[in-house]
CHARMM-style PDB file with segment names, atoms N, HN, CA, C and O in Angstrom:
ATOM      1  N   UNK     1    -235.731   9.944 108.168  1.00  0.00      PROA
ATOM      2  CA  UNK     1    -234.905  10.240 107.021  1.00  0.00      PROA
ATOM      3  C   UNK     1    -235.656   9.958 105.719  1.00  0.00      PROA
ATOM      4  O   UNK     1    -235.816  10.885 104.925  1.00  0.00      PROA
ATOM      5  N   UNK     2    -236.234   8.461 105.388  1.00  0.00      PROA
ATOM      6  HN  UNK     2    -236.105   7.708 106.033  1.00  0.00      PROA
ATOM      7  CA  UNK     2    -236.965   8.691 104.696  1.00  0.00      PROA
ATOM      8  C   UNK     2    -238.251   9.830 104.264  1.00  0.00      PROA
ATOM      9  O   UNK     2    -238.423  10.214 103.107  1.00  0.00      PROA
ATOM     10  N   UNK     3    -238.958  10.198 105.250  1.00  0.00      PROA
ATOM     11  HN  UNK     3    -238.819   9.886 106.190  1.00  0.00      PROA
ATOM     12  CA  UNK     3    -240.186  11.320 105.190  1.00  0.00      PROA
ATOM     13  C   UNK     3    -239.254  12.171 104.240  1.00  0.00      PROA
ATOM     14  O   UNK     3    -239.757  12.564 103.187  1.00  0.00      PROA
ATOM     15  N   UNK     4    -238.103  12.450 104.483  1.00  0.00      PROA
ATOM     16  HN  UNK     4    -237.695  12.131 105.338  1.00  0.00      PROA
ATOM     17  CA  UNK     4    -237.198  13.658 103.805  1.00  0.00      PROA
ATOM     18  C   UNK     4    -236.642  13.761 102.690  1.00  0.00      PROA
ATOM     19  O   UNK     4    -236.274  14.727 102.021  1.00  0.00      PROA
ATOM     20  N   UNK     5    -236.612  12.583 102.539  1.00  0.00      PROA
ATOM     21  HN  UNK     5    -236.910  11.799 103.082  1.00  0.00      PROA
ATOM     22  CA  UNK     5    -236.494  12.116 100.796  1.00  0.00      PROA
ATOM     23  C   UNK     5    -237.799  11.999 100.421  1.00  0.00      PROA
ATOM     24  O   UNK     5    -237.671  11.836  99.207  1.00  0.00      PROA
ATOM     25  N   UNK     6    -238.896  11.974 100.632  1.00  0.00      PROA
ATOM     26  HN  UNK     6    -239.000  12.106 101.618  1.00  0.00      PROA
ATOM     27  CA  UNK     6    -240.081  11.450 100.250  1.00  0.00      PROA
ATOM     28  C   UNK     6    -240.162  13.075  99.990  1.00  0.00      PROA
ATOM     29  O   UNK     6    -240.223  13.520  98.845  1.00  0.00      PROA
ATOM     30  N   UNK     7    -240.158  13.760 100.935  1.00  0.00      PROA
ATOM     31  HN  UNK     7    -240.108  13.398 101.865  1.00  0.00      PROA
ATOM     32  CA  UNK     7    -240.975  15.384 100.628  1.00  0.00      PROA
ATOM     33  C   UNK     7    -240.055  15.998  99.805  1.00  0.00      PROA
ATOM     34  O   UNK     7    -240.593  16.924  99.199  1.00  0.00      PROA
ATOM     35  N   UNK     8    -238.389  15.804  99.418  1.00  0.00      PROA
ATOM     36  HN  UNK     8    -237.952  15.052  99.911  1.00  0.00      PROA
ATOM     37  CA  UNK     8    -237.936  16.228  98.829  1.00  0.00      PROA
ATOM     38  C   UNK     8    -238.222  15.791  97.277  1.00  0.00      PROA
ATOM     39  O   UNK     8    -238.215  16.826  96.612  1.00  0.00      PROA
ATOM     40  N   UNK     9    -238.420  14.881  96.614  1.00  0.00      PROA
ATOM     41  HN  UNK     9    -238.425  14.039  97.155  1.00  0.00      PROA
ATOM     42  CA  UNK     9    -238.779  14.087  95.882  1.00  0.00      PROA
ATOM     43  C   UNK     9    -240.286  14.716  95.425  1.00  0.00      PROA
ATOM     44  O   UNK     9    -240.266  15.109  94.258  1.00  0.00      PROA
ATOM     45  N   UNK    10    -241.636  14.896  96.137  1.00  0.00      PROA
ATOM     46  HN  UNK    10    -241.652  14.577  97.084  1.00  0.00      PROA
ATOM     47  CA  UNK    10    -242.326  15.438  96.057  1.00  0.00      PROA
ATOM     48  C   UNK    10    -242.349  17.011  95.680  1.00  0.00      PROA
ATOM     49  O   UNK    10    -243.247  17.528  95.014  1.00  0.00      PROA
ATOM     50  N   UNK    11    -241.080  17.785  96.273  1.00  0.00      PROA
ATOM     51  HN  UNK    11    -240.350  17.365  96.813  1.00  0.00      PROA
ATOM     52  CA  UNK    11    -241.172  19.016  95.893  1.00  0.00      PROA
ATOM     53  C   UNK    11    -240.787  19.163  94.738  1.00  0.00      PROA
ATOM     54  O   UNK    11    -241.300  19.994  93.989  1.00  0.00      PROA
ATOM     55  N   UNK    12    -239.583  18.195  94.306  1.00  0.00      PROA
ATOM     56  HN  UNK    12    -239.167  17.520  94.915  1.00  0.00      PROA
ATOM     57  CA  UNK    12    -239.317  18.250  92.626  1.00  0.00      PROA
ATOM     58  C   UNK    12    -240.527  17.969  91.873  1.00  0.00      PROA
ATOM     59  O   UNK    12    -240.838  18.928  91.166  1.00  0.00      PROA
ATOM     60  N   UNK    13    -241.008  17.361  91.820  1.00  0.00      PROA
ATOM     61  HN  UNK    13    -240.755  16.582  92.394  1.00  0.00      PROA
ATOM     62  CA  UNK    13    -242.470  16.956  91.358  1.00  0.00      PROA
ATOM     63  C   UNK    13    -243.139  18.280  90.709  1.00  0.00      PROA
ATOM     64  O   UNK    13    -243.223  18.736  89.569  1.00  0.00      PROA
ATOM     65  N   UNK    14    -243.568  18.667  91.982  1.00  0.00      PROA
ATOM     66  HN  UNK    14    -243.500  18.296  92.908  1.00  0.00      PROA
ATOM     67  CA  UNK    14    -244.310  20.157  91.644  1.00  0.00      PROA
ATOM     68  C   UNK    14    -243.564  20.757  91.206  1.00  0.00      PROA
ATOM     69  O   UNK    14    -243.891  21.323  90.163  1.00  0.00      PROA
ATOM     70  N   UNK    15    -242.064  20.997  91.766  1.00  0.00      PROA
ATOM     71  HN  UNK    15    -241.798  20.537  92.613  1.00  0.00      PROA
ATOM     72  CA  UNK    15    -241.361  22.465  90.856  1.00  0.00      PROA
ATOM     73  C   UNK    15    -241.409  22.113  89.380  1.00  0.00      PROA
ATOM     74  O   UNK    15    -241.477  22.925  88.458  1.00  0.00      PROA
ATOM     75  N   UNK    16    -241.364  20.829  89.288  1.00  0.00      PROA
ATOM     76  HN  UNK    16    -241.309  20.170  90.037  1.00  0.00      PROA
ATOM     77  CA  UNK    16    -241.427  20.383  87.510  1.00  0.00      PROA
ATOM     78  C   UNK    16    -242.465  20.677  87.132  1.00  0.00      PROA
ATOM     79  O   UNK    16    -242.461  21.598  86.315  1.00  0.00      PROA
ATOM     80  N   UNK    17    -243.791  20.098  87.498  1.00  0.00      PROA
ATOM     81  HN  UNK    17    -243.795  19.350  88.162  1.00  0.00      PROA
ATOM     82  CA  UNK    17    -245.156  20.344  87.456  1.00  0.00      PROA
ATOM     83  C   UNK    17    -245.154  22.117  86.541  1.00  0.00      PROA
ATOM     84  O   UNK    17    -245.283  22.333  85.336  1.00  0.00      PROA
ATOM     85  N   UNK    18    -244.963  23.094  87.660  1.00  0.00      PROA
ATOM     86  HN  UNK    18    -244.859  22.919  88.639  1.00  0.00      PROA
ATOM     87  CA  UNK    18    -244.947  24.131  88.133  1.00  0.00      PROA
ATOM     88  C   UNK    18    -244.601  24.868  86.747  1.00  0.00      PROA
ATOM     89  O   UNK    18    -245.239  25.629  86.020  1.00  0.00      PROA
ATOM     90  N   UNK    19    -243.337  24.321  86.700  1.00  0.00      PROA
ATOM     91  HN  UNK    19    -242.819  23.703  87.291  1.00  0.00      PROA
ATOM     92  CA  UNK    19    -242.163  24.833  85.114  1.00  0.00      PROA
ATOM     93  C   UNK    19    -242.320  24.629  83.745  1.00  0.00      PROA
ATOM     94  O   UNK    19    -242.011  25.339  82.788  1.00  0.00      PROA
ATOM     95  N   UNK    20    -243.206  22.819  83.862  1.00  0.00      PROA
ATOM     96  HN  UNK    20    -243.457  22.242  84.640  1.00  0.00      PROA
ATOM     97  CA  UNK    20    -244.075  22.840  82.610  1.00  0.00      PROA
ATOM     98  C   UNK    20    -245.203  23.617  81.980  1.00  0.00      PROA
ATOM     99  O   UNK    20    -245.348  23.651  80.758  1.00  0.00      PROA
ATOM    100  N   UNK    21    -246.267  24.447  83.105  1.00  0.00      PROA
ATOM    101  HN  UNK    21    -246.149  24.418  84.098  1.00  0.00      PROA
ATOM    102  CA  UNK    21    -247.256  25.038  82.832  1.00  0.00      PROA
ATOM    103  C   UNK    21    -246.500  26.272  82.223  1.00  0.00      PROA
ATOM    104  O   UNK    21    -246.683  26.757  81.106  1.00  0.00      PROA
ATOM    105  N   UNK    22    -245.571  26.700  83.235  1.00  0.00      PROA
ATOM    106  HN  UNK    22    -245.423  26.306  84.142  1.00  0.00      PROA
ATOM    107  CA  UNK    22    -245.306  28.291  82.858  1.00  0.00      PROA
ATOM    108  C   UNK    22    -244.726  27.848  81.243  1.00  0.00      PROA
ATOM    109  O   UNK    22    -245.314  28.165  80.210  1.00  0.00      PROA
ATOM    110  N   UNK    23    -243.506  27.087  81.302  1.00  0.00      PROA
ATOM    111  HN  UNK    23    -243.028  26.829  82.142  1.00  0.00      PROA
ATOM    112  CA  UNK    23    -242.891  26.679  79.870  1.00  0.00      PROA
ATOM    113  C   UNK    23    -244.137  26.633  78.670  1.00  0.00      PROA
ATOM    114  O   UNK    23    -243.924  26.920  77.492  1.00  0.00      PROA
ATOM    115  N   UNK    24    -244.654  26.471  78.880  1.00  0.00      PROA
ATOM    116  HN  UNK    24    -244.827  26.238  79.837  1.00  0.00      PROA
ATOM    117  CA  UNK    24    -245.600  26.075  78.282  1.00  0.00      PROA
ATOM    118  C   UNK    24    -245.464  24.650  77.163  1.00  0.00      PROA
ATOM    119  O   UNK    24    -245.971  24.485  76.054  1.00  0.00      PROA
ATOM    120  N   UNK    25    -244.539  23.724  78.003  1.00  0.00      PROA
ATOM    121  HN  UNK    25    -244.127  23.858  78.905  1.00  0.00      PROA
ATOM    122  CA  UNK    25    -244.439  22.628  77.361  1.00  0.00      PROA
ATOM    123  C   UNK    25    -243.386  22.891  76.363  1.00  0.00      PROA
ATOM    124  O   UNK    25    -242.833  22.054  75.650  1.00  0.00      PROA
ATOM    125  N   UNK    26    -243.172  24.216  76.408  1.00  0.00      PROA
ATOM    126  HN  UNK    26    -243.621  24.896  76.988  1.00  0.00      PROA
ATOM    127  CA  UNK    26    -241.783  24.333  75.016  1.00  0.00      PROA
ATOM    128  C   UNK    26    -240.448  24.146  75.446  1.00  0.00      PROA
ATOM    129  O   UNK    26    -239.663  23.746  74.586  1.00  0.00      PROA
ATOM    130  N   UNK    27    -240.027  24.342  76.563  1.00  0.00      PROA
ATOM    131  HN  UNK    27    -240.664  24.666  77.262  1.00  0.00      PROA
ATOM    132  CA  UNK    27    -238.537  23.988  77.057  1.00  0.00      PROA
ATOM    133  C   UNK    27    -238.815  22.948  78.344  1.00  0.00      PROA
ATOM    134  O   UNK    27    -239.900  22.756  78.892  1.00  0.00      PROA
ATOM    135  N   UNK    28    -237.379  22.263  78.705  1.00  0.00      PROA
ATOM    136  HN  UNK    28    -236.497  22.419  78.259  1.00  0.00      PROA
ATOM    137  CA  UNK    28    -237.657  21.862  79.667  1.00  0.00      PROA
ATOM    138  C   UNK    28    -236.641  22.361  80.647  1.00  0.00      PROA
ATOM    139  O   UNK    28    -235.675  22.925  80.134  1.00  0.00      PROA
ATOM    140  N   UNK    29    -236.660  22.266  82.019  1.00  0.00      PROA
ATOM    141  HN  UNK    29    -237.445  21.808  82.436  1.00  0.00      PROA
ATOM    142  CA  UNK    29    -235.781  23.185  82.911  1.00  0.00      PROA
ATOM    143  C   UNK    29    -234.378  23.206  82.514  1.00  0.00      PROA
ATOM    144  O   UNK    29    -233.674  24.079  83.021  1.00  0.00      PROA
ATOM    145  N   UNK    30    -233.765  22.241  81.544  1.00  0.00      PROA
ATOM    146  HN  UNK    30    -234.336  21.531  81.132  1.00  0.00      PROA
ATOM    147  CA  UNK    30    -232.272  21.789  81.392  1.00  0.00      PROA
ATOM    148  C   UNK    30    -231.904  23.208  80.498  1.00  0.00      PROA
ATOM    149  O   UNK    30    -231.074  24.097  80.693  1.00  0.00      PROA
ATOM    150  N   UNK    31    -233.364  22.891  78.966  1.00  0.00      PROA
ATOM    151  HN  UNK    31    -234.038  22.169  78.808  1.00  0.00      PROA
ATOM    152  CA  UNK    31    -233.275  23.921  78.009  1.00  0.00      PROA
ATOM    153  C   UNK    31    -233.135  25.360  78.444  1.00  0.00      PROA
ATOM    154  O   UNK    31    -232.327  26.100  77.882  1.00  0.00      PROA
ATOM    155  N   UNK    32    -233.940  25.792  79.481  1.00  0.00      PROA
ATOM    156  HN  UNK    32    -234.596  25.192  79.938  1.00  0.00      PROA
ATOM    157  CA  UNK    32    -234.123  26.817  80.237  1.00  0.00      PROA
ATOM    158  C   UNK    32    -232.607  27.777  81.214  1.00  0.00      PROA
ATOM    159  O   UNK    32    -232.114  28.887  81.417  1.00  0.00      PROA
ATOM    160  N   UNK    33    -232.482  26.383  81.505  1.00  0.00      PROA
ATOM    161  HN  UNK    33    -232.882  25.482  81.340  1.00  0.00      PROA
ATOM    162  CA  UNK    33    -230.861  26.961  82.347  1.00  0.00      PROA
ATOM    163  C   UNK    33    -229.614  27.470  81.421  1.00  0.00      PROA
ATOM    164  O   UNK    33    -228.865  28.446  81.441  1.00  0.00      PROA
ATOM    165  N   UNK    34    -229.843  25.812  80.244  1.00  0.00      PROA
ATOM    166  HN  UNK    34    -230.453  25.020  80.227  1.00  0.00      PROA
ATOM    167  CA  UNK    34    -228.527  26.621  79.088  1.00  0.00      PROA
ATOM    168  C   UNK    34    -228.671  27.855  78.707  1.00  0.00      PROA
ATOM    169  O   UNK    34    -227.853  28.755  78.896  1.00  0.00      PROA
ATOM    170  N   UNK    35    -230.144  27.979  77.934  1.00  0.00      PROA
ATOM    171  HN  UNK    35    -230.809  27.248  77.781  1.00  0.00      PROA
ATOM    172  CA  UNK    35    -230.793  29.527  77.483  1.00  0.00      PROA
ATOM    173  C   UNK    35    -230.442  30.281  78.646  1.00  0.00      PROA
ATOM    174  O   UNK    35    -230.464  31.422  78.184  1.00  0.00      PROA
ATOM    175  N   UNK    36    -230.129  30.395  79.866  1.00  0.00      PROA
ATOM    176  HN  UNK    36    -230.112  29.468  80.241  1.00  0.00      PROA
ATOM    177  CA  UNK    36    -230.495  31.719  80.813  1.00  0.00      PROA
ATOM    178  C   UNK    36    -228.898  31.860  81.199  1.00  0.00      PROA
ATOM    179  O   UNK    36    -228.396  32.940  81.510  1.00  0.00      PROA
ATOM    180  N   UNK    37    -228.121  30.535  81.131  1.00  0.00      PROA
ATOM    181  HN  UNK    37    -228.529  29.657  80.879  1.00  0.00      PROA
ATOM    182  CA  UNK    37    -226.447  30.827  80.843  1.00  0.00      PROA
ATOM    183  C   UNK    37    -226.238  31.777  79.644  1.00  0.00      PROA
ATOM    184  O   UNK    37    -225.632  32.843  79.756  1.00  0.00      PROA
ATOM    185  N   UNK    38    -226.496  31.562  79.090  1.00  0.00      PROA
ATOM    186  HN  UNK    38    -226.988  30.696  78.999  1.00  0.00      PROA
ATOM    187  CA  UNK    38    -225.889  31.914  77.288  1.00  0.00      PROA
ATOM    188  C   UNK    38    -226.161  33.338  77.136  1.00  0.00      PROA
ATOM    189  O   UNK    38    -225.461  34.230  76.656  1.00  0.00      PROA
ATOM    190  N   UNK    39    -227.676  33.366  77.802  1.00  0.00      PROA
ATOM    191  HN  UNK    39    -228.244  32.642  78.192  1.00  0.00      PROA
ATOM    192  CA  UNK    39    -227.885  35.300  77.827  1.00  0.00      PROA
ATOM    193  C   UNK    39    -227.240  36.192  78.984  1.00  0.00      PROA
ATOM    194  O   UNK    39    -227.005  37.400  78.970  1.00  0.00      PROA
ATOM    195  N   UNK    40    -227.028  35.282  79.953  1.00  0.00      PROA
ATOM    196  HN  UNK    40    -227.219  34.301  79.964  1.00  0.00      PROA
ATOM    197  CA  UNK    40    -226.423  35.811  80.847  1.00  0.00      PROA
ATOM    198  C   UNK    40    -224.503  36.115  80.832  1.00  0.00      PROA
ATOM    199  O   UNK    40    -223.868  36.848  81.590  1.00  0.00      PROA
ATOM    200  N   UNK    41    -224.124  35.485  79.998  1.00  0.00      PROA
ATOM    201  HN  UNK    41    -224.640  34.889  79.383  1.00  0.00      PROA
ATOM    202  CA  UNK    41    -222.593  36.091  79.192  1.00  0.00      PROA
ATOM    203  C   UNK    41    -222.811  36.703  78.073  1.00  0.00      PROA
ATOM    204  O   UNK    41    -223.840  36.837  77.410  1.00  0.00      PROA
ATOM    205  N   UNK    42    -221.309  37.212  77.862  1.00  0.00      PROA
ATOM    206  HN  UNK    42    -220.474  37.103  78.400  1.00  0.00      PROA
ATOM    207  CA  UNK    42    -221.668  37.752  76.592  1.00  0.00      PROA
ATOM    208  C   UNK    42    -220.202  36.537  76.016  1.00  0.00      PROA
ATOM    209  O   UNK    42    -219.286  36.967  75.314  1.00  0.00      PROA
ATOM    210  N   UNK    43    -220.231  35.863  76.229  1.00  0.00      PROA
ATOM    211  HN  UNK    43    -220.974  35.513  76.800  1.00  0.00      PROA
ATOM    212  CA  UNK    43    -219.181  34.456  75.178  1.00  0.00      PROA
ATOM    213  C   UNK    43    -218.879  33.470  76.323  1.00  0.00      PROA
ATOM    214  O   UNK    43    -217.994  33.534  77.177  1.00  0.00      PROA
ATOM    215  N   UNK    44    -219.779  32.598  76.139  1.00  0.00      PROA
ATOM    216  HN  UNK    44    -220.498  32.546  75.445  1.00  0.00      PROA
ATOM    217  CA  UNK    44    -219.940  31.503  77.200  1.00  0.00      PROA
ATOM    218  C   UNK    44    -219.093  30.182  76.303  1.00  0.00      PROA
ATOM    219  O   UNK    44    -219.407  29.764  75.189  1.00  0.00      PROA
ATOM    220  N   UNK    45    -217.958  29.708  77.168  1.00  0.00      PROA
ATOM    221  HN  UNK    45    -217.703  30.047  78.073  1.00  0.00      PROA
ATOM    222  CA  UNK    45    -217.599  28.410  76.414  1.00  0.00      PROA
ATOM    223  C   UNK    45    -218.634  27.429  76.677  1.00  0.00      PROA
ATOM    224  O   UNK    45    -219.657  27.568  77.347  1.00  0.00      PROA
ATOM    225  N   UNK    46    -218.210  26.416  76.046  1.00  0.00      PROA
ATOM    226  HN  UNK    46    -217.379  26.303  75.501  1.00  0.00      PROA
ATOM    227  CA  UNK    46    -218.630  25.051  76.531  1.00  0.00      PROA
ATOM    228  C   UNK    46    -218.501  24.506  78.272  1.00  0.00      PROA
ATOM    229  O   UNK    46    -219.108  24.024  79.229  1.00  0.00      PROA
ATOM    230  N   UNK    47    -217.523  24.896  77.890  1.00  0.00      PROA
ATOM    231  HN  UNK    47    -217.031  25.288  77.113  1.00  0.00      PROA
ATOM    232  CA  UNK    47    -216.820  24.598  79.439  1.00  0.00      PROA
ATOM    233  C   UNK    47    -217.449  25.567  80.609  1.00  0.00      PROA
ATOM    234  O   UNK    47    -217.832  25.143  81.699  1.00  0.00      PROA
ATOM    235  N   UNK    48    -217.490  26.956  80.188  1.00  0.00      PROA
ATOM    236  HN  UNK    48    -217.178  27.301  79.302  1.00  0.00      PROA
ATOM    237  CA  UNK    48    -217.972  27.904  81.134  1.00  0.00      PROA
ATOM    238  C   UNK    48    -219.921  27.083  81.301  1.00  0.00      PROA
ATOM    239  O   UNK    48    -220.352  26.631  82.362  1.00  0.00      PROA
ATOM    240  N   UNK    49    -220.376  27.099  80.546  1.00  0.00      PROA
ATOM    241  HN  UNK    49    -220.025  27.466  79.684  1.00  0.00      PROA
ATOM    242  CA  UNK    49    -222.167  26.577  80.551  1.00  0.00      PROA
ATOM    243  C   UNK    49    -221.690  25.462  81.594  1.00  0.00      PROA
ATOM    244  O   UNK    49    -222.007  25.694  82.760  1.00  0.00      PROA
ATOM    245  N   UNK    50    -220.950  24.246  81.338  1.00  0.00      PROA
ATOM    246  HN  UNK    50    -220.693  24.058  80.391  1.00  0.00      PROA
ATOM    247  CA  UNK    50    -221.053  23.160  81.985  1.00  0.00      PROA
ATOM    248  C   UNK    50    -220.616  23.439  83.562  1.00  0.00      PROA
ATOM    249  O   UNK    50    -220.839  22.519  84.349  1.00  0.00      PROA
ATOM    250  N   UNK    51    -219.900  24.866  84.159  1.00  0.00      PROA
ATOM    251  HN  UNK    51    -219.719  25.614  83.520  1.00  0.00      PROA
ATOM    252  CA  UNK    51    -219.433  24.971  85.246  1.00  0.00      PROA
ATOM    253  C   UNK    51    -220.678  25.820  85.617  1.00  0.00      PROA
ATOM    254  O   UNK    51    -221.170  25.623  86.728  1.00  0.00      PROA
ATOM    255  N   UNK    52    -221.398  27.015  84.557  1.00  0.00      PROA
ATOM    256  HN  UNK    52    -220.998  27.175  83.654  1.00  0.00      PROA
ATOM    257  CA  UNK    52    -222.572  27.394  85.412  1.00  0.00      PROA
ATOM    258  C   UNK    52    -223.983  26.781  85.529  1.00  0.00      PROA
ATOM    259  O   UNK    52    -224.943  27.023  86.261  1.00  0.00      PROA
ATOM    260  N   UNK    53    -223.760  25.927  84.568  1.00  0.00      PROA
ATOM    261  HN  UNK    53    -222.981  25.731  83.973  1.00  0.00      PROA
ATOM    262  CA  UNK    53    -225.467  25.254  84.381  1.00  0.00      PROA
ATOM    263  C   UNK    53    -225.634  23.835  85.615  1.00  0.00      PROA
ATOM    264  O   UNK    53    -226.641  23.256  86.024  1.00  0.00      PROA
ATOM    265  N   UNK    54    -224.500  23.687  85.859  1.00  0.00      PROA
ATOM    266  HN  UNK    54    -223.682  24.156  85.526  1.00  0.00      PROA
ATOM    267  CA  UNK    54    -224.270  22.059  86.099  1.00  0.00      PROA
ATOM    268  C   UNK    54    -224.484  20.864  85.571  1.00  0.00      PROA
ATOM    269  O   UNK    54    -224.370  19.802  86.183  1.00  0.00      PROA
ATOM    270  N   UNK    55    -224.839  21.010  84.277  1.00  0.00      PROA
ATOM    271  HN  UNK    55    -224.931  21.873  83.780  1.00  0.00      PROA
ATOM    272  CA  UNK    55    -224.696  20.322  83.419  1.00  0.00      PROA
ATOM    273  C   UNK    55    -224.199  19.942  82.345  1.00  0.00      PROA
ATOM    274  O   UNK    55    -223.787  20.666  81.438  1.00  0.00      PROA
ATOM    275  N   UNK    56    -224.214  18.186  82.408  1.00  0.00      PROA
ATOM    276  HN  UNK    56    -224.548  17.598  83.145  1.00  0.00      PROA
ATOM    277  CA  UNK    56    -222.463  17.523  81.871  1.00  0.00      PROA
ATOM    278  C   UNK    56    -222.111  17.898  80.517  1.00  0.00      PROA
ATOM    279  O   UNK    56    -223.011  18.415  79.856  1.00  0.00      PROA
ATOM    280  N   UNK    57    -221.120  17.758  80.042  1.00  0.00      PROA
ATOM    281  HN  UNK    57    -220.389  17.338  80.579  1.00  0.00      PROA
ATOM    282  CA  UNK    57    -220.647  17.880  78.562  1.00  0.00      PROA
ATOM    283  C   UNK    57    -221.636  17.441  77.916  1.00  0.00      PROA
ATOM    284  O   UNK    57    -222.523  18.294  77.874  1.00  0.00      PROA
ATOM    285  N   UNK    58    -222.025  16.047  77.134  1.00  0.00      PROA
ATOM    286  HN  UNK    58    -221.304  15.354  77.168  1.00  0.00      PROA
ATOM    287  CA  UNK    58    -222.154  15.339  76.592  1.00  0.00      PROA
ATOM    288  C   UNK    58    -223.597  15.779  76.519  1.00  0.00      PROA
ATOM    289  O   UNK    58    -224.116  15.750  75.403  1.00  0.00      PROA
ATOM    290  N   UNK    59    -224.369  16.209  77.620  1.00  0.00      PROA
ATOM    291  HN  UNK    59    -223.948  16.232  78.526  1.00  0.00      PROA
ATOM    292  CA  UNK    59    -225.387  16.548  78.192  1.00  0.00      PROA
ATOM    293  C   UNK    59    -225.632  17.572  77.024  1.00  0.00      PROA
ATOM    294  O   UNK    59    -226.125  17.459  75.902  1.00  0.00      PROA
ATOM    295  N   UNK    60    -225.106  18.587  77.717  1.00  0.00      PROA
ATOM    296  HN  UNK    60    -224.706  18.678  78.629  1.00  0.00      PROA
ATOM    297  CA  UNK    60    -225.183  20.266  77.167  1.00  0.00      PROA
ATOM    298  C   UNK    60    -225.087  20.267  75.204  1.00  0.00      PROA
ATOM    299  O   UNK    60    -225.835  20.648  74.303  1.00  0.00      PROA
ATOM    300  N   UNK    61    -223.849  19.670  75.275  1.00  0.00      PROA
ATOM    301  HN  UNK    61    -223.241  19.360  76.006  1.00  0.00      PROA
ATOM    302  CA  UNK    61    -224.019  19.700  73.589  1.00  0.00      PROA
ATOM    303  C   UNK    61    -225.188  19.130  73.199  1.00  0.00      PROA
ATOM    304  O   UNK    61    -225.907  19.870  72.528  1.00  0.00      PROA
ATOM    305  N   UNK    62    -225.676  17.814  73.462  1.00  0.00      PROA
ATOM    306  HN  UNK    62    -225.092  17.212  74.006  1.00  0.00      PROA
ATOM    307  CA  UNK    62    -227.045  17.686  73.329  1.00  0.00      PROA
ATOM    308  C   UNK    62    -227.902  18.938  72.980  1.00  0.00      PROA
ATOM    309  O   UNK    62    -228.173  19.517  71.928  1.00  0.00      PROA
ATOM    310  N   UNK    63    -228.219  19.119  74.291  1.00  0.00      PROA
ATOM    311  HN  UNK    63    -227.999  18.648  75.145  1.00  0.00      PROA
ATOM    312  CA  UNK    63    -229.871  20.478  74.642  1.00  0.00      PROA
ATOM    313  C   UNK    63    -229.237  21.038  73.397  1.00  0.00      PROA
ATOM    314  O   UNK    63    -229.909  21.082  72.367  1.00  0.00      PROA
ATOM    315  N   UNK    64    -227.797  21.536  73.415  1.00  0.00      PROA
ATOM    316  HN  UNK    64    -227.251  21.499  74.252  1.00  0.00      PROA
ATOM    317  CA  UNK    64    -227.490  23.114  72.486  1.00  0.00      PROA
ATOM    318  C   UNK    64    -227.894  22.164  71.288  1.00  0.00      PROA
ATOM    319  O   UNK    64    -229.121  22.199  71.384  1.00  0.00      PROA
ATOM    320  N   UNK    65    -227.693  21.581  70.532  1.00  0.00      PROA
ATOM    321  HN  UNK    65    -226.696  21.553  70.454  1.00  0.00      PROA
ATOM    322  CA  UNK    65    -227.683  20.887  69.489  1.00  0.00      PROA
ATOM    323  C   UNK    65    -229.842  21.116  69.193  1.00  0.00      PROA
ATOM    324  O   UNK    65    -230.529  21.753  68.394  1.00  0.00      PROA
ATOM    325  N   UNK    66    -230.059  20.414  70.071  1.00  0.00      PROA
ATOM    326  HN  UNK    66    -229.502  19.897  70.721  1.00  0.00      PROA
ATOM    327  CA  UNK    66    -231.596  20.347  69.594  1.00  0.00      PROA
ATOM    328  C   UNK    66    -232.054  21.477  69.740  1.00  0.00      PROA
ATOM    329  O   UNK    66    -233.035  21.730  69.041  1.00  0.00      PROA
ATOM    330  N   UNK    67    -231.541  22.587  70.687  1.00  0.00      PROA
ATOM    331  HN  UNK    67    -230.744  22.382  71.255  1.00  0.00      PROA
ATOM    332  CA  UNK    67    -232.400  24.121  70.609  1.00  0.00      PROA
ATOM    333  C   UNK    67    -231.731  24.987  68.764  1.00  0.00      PROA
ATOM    334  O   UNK    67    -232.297  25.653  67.897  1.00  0.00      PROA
ATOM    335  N   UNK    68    -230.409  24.500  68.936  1.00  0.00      PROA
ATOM    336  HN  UNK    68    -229.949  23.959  69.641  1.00  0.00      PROA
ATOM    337  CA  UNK    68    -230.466  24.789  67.253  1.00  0.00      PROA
ATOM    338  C   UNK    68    -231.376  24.745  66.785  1.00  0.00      PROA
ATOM    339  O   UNK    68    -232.164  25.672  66.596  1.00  0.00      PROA
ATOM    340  N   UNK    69    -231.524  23.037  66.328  1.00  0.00      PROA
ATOM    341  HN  UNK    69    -230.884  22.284  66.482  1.00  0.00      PROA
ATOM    342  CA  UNK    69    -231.830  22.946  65.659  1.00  0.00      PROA
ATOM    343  C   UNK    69    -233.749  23.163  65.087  1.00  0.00      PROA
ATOM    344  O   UNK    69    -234.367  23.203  64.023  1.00  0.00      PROA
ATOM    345  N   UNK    70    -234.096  23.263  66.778  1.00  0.00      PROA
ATOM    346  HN  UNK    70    -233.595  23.231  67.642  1.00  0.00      PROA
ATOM    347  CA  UNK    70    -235.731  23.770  66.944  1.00  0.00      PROA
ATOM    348  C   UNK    70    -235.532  25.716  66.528  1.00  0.00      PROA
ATOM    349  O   UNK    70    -236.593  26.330  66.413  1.00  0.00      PROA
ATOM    350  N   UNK    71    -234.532  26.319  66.385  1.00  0.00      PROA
ATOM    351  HN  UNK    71    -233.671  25.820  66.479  1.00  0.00      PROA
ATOM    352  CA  UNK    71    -234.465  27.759  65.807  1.00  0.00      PROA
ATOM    353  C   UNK    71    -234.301  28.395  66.997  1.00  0.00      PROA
ATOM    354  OT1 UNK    71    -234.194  29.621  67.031  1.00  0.00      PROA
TER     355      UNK     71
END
């Protein structure tokens, strides 16, 4: 069981790894998901992002707040 957390743990690693190169260091996967919600409706609540992104309220206003405010 452990080995399986260990390789799972490891695969996040790389997929992060992986997401920073392509990102090119400008988003990070959180930024990426809100951005790919938001284009993917055409009037996404708050509420709708937090049920498709899986990520929390408090969370989300965050990212949205700083991708504002980066333009």
């Amino acid at each position: 069981m452990n080995e399986a957390f260990h390789l799972l743990h490891r695969a996040g690693q790389k997929a992060a790894e992986v997401f920073a190169v392509k990102a090119g260091g400008k988003l990070t996967p959180r930024q990426y998901a809100v951005m790919a919600a938001i284009a993917g409706t055409s009037r996404a609540s708050q509420t709708d992002l937090v049920m498709i992104t899986g990520v929390d309220r408090s969370t989300l206003a965050d990212i949205v707040k700083r991708l504002v405010q980066r333009g």
